[in-house]
PALUMVO-806030 format. One record per residue (C-alpha): residue number from 1; residue in three letters; x, y, z. Coordinates in Angstrom, 2 decimals. Layout:
NUM/ALA/X/Y/Z
...
//
This chain:
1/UNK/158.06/206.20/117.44
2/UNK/156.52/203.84/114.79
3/UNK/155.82/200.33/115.72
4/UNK/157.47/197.73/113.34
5/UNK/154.45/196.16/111.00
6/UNK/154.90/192.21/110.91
7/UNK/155.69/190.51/107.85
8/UNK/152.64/188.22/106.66
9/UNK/153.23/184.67/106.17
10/UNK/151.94/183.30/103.09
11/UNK/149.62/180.12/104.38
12/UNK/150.62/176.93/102.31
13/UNK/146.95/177.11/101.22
14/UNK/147.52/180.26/99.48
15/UNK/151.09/179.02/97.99
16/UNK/149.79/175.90/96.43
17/UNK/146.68/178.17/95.08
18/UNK/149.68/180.62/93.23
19/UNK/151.33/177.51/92.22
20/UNK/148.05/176.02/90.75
21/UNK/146.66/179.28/88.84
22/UNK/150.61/179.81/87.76
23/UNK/150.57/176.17/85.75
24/UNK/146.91/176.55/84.48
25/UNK/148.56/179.35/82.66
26/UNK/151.28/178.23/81.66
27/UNK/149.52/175.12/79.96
28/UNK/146.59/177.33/78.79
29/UNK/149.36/179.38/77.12
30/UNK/150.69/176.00/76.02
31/UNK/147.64/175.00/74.25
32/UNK/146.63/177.98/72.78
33/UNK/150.12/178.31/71.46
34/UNK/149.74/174.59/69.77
35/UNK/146.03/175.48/68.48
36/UNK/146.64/178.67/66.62
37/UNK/150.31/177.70/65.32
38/UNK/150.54/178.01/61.58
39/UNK/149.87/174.66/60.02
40/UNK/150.46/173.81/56.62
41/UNK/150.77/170.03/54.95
42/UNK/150.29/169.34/50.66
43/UNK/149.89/165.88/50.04
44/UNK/150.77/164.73/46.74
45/UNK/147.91/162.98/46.41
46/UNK/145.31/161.32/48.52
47/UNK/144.93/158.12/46.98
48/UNK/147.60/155.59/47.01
49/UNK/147.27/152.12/45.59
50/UNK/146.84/148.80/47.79
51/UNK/150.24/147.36/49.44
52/UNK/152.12/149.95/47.70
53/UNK/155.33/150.38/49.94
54/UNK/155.51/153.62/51.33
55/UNK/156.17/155.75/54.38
56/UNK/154.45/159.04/55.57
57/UNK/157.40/161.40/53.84
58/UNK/156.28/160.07/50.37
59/UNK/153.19/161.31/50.93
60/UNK/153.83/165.09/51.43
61/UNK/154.72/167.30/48.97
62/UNK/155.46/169.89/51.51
63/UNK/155.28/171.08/55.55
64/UNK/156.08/174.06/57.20
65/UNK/158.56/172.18/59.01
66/UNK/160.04/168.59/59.92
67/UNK/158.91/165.47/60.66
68/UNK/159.20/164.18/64.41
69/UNK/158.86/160.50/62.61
70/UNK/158.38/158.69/59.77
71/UNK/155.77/155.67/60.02
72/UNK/155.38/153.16/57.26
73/UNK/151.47/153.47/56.12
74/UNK/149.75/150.63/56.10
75/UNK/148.39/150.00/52.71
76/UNK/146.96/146.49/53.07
77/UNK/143.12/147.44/53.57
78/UNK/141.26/149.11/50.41
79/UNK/139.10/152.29/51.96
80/UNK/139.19/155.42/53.83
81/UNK/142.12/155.94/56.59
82/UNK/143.12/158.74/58.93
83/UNK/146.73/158.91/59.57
84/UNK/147.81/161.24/62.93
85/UNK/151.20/162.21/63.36
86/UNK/153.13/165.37/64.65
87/UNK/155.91/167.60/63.86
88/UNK/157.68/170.33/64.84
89/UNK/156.64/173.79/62.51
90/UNK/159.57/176.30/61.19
91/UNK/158.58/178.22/64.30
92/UNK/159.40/175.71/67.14
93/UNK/156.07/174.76/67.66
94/UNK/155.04/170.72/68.38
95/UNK/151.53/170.26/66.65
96/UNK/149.92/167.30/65.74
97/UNK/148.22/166.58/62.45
98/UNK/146.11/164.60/60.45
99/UNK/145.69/163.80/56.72
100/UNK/142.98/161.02/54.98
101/UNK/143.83/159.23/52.19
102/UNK/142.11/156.30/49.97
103/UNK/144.32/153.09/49.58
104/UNK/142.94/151.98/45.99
105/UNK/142.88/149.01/43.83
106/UNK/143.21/149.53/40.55
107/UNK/145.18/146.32/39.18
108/UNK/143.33/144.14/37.30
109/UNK/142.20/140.42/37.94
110/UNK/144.74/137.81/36.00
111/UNK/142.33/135.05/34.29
112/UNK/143.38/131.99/31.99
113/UNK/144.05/132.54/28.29
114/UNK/143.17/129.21/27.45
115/UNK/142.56/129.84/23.30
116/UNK/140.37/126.36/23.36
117/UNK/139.41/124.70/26.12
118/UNK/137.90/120.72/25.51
119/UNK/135.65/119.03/28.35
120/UNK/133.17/116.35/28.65
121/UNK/129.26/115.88/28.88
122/UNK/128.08/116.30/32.26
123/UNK/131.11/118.26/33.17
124/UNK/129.19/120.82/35.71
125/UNK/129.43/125.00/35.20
126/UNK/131.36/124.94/38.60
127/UNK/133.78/122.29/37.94
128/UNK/134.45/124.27/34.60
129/UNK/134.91/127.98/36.09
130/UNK/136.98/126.72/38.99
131/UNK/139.04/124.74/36.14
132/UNK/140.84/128.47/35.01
133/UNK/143.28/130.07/36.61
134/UNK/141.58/133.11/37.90
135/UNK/142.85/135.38/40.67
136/UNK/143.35/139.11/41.95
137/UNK/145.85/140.96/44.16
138/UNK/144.08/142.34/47.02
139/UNK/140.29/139.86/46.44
140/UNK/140.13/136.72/47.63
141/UNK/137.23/135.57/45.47
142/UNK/137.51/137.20/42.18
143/UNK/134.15/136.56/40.38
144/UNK/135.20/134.08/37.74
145/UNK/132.73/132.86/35.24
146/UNK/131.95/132.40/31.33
147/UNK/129.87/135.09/29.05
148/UNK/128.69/133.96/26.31
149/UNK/125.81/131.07/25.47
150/UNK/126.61/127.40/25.43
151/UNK/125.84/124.10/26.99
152/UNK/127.21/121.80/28.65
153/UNK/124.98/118.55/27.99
154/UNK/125.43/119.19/23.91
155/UNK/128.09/118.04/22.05
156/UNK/129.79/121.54/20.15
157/UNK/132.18/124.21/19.73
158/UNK/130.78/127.66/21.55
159/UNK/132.65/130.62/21.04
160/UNK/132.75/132.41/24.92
161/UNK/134.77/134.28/27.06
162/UNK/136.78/134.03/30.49
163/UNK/136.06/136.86/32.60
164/UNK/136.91/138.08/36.30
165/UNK/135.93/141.15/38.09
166/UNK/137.52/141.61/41.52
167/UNK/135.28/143.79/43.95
168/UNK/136.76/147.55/43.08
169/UNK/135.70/147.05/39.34
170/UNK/138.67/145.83/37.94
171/UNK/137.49/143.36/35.01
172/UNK/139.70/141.33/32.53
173/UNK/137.99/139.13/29.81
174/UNK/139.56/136.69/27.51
175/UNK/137.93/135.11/24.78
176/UNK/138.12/131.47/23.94
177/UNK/136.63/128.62/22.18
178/UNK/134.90/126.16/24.78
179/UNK/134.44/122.50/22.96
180/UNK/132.01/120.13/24.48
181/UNK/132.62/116.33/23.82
182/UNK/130.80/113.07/24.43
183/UNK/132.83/111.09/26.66
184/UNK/135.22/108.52/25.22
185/UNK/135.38/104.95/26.18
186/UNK/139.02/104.61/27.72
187/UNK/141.29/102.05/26.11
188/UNK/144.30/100.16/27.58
189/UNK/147.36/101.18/27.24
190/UNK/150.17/99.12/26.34
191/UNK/153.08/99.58/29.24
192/UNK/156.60/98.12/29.59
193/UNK/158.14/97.44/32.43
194/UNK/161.93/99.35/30.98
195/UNK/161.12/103.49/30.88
196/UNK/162.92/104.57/27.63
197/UNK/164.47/107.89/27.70
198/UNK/163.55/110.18/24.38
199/UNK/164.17/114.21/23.79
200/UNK/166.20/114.12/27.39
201/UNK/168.99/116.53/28.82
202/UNK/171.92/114.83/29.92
203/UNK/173.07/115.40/33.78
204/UNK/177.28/115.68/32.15
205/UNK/176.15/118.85/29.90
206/UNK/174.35/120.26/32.63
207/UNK/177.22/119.77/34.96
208/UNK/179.53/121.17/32.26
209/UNK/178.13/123.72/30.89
210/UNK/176.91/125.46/34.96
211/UNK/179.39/124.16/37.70
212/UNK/182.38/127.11/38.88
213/UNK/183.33/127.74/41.85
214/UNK/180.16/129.37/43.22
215/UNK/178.30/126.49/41.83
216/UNK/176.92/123.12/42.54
217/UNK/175.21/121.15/40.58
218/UNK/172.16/118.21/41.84
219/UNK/169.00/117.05/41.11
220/UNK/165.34/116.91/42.85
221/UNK/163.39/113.77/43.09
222/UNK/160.90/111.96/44.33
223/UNK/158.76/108.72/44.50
224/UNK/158.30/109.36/40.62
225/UNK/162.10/108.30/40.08
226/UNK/161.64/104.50/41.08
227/UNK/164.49/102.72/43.18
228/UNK/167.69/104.78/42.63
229/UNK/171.38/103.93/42.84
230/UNK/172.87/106.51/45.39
231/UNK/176.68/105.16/45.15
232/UNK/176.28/105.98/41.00
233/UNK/174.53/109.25/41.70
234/UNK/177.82/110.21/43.89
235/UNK/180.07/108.86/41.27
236/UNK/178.63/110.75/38.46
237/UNK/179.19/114.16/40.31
238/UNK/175.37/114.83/41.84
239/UNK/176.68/117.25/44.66
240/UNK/172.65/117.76/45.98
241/UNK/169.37/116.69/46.27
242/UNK/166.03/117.72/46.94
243/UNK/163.48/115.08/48.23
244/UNK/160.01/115.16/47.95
245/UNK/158.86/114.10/52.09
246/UNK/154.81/114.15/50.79
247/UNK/151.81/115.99/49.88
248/UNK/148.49/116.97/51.15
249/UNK/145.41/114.84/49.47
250/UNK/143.24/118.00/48.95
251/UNK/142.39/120.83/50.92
252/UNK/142.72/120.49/54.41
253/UNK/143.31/116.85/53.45
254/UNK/145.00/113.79/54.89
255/UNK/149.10/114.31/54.88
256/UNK/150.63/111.47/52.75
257/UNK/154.08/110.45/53.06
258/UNK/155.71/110.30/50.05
259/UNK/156.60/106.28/49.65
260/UNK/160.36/106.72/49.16
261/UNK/160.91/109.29/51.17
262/UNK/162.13/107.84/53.94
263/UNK/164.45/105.16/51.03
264/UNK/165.56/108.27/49.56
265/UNK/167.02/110.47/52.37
266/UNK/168.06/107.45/54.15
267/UNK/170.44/106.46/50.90
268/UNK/171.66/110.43/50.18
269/UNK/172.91/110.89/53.97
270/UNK/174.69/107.47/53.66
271/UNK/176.08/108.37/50.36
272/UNK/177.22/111.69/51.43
273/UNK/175.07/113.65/48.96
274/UNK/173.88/117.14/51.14
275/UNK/169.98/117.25/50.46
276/UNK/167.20/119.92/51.36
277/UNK/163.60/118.76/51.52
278/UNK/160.33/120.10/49.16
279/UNK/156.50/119.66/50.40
280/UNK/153.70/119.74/47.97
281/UNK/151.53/122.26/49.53
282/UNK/147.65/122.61/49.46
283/UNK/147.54/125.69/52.33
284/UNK/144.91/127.90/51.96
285/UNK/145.45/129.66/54.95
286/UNK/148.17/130.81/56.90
287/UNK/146.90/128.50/59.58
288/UNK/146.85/125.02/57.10
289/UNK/150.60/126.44/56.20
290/UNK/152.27/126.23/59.39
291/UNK/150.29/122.64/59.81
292/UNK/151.95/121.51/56.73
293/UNK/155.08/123.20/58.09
294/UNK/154.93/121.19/61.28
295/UNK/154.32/117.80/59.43
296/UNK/156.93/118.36/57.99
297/UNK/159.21/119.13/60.79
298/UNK/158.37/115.61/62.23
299/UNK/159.10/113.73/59.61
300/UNK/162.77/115.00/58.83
301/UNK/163.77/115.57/61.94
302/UNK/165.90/112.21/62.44
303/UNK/167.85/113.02/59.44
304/UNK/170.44/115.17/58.20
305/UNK/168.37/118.36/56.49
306/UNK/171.39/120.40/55.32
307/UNK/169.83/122.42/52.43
308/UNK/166.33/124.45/52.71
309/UNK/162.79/123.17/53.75
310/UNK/160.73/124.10/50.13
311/UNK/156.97/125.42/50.47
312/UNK/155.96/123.58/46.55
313/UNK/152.69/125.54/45.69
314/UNK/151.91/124.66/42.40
315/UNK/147.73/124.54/42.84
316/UNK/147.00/126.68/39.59
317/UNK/144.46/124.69/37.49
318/UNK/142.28/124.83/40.55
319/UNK/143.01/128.23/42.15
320/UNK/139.40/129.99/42.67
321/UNK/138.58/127.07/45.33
322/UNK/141.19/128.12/47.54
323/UNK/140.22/131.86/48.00
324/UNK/143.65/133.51/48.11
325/UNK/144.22/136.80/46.81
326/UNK/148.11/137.07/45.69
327/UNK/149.24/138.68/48.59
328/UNK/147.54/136.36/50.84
329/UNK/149.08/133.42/49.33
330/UNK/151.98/134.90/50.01
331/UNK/151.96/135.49/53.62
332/UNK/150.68/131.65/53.50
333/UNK/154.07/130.71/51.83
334/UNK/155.83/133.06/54.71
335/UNK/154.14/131.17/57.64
336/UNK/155.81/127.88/56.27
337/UNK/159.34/129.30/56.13
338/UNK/159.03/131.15/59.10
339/UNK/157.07/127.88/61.05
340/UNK/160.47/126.09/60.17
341/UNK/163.08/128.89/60.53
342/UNK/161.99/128.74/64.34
343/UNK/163.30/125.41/64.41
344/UNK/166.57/126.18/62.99
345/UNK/166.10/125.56/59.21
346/UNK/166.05/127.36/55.83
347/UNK/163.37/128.06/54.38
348/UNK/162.91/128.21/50.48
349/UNK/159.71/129.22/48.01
350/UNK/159.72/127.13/44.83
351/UNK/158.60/129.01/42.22
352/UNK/158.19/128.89/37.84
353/UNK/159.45/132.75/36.33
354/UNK/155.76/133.60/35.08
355/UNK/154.04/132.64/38.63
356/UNK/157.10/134.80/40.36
357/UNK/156.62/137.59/38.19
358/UNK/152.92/137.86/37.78
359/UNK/151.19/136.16/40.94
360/UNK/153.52/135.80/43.85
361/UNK/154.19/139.08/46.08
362/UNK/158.24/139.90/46.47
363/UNK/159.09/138.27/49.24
364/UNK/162.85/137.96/51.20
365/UNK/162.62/134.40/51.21
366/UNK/165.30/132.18/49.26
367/UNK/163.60/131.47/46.08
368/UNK/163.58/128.32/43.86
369/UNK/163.26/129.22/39.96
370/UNK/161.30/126.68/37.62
371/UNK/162.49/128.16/34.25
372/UNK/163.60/125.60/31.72
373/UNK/166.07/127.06/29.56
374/UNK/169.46/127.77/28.93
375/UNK/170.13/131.00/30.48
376/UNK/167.58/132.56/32.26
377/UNK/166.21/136.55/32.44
378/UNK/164.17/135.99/35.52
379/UNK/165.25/139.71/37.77
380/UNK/164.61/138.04/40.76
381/UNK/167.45/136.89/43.32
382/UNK/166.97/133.33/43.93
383/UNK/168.82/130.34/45.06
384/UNK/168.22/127.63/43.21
385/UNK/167.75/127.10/39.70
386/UNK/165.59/124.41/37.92
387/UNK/167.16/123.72/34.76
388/UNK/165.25/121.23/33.30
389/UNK/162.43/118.16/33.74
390/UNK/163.48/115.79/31.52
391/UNK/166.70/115.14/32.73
392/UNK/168.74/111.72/32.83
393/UNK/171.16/110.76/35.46
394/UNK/173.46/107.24/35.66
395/UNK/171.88/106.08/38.90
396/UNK/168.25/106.86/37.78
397/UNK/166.58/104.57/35.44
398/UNK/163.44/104.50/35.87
399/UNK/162.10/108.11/35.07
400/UNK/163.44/111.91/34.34
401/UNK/164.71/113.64/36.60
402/UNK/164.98/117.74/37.40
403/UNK/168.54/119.43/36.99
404/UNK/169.48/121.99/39.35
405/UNK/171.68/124.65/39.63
406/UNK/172.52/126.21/43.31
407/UNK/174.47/129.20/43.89
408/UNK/176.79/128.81/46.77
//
């Protein structure tokens, strides 16, 4: 009779060692699955044009299967850029990818057309390039200059040309007729102490003509509008105001008040008139905008701010010396809403219809229009609309004043 053989054991050595040579090939199988899977991606194109708003789906033209997600490509940066992403093929297969493309610039600078331009002797080449307006999209220092042959220490008419060239190429060149003068010996002029009002827009047709139900009607104003009477302002049907608090004296400057500030939005809150606040801004950098923002914040926050805190950039006659592309002035104007949004106001961009259509970026910020005319064909969305300049209110005598319109 046959002895019964033993079953042998497998040693926990030699189970972990099955276990071990089992997953190698599963994940070897894995990988070379993943390596040699059919892969096919057409792109559209590879070059794409700076801050252009797109995701990775506009790029291809087609994949042999679906996208696991869809990133928005960052477009910011001119140059080279690798993009990895994955998705799952039309046979079940997770593989990842990549695809270059070239984010381009291909807009061109926006210079001055100035037709003539007058200055004095001993007005200095700098002082004259950096008196254009002469900026770019994506560069922050355009090169700006003159072509053409003339000379600043003679008297005479020189026929030249504005030109900029941003650093991908793009050129634009305007001609225009520089005139050189001697300087002129300044006279006095005569003043009177009563401001008469000529060529002006009356507050009543404003009011008429604009206010529904889904209107109001006000004004903006500042230290330029003298002492005004609040209790006639209220009478006469001014249902808001805007209120300059101050300025910046340069850039980087001192902040300066505005000397009736602190008059004006003391006599609105006690006449019950609802008022927002504006800052003339001199930001050049995202950092000098949430300073201004800040300086702000201190000075209204004693009074009642029931309308929007205004970024007022309006530094065009000097724009090469602050070395802001458009789109970086732009994320300078967000950093002051957003500074005092944290601290539980509105922010608000103010704005004229050719600067929002040809320099500023679009942005989701309220916007105030500057467009003086009777009906407006600015596309934009905005909040508040600037009528006029020269207006003329009972309750302010001693200046014009800006109508508004706001849309409730």
């Amino acid at each position: 009779m046959k002895k019964k053989q033993k079953r042998r054991k497998l040693k926990p050595f030699s189970i972990i060692l099955i276990l071990v040579i089992a997953l190698a090939g599963i994940s070897l199988y894995k990988h070379l699955r993943v390596k040699y899977a059919y892969k096919e991606v057409e792109l559209y194109t590879k070059g794409v044009q700076v801050f252009d708003d797109l995701k990775l789906s506009d790029l291809i033209k087609s994949i042999n299967g679906e996208l696991i997600d869809d990133p928005v490509i960052d477009t910011t940066k001119v140059g080279t850029q690798e993009i990895e992403f994955k998705y799952i093929t039309d046979s079940h297969i997770k593989v990842p990818y990549t695809i270059t493309i070239e984010v381009i610039d291909n807009v061109f600078p926006i210079v001055a057309y100035p037709g003539t331009k007058v200055v004095t002797v001993g007005t200095t080449k700098k002082e004259l390039e950096n008196s254009f307006f002469c900026g770019d999209n994506y560069d922050n220092n355009p090169k700006c200059h003159i072509v053409g042959e003339y000379s600043l220490k003679d008297p005479g008419e020189y026929p030249v040309a504005l030109e900029g060239v941003d650093k991908s190429g793009n050129a634009t060149k305007h001609d225009f007729t520089l005139v050189v003068k001697e300087k002129s010996k300044a006279t006095p002029r005569k003043t009177t102490n009563k401001f008469e009002f000529t060529n002006y827009t009356d507050y009543r047709d404003i009011y008429k003509k604009y206010k529904t139900k889904k209107t109001s009607i006000g004004i903006d104003v500042s230290h330029w509008q003298g002492d005004i009477d609040f209790k006639k302002l209220k009478k006469n049907k001014v249902e808001f105001a805007y209120i300059r608090v101050g300025r910046r004296d340069g850039i980087e400057g001192e902040f300066v008040l505005d000397e009736n500030f602190e008059k004006n939005i003391k006599g609105f809150n006690e006449a019950g008139i609802p008022v927002g606040v504006y800052f003339f801004s001199k930001a050049n950098s995202i950092e000098t905008a949430k300073e201004e923002a800040k300086w702000v914040l201190s000075k209204i926050k004693k009074y009642n701010v029931d309308l929007e805190v205004v970024f007022d950039w309006e530094n065009w006659n000097n724009y090469p010396e602050y070395n802001l592309s458009f789109y970086n002035l732009t994320e300078v104007a967000k950093a002051f809403t957003e500074t005092v949004s944290k601290k539980g106001y509105t922010g608000m961009v103010y704005g004229s219809k050719n600067y929002l259509e040809e320099v500023w970026f679009p942005m989701d910020e309220n916007i105030w229009l500057a467009h003086y005319t009777d009906q407006t064909n600015y596309q934009g969305k905005y909040k508040v609309w600037q009528v006029c300049e020269n207006g003329k209110v009972n309750g302010i005598n001693n200046n014009y004043v800006d109508i508004n319109v706001r849309y409730n």
